[in-house]
N, C-alpha and C positions, 0 to 999 in steps of 0.2 A: 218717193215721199208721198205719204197717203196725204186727202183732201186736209183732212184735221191738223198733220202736222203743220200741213202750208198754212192754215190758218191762224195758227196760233203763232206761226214764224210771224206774217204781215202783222199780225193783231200788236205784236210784241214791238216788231222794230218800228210799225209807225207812230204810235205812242210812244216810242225813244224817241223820233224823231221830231214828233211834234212838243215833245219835253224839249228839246233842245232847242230848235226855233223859238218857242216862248221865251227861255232862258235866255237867247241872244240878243232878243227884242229888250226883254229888261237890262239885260247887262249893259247895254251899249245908253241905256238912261240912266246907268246908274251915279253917283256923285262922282265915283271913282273907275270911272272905265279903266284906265290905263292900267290900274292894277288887277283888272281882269282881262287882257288881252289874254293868254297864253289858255283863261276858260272858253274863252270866247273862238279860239282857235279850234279846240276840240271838241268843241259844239257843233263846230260847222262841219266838221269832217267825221263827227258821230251821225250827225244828221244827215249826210250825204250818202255814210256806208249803208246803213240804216236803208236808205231809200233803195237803192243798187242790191240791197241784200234780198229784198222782197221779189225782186223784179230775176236777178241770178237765180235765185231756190227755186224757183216755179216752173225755171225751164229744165232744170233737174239735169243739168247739161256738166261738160266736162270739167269747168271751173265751179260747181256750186259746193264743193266740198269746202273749196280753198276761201271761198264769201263766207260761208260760214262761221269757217275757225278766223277771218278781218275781222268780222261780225263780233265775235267775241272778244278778244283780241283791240278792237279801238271802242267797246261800250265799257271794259274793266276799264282800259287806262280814261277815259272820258269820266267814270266815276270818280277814280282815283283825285284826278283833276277837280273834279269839284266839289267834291271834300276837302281838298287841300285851300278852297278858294272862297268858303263857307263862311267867313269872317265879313267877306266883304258884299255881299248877297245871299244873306242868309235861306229864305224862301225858293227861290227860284234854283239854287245849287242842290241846293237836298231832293226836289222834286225831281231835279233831272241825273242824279246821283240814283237814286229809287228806279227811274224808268231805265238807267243802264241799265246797273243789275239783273233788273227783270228781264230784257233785253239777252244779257249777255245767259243768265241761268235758261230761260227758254231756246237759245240757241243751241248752247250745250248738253241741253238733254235731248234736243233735233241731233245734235252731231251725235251723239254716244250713239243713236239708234239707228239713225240711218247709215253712217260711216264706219260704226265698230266693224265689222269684218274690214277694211281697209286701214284698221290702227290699234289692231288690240284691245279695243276699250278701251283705251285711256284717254283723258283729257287733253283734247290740240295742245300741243306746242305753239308759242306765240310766232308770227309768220316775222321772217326774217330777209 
């Protein structure tokens, strides 16, 4: 992976990541926490890959394929998640909904290019 892509990986997932720790700060103020547990769940574990995902790509090592496609893989379903949950903290879901995707579409166009000889080009399969 050339300098640029690495940069545009960290640039992407820590900005997911710091999307998501805000979200969790407010969520957990919110009137209604308890019906945001299961956001606040995948906040935390968006933010974690997120963090692991910068740190995996850079050593460019045996496992950074398989980071990448989690990578994508827990920023979809973390969006998913908080569009689903957008009623009940409108603001802080949709920002951290926006920083997945960007998140997960910048990872995906890393995987297509650096991994396609190892997949065909096609779009990861979600890790199983």
């Amino acid at each position: 992976m050339n300098r640029e892509e690495l940069q545009k990986c960290a640039e992407a997932c820590a900005a997911c990541s710091l999307a998501c720790d805000y979200g969790i700060a407010a969520m957990l103020k919110n009137q209604h926490p308890e019906k945001l547990k299961d956001c606040i769940t995948s906040l935390l574990e968006c933010a974690a890959i997120c963090r692991a995902t910068v740190a995996v790509m850079s050593l460019e090592g045996t496992f950074s394929e398989k980071q990448c496609q989690l990578c994508i893989d827990v920023c979809d379903h973390c969006m998913q998640v908080c569009e689903a949950h957008v009623q009940w903290e409108s603001e802080h879901t949709r920002i951290c909904a926006e920083a997945c995707r960007r998140c997960s579409d910048v990872c995906e166009d890393i995987f297509m290019h650096q991994f396609k000889s190892n997949n065909n080009n096609v779009r990861p399969s979600p890790i199983k």
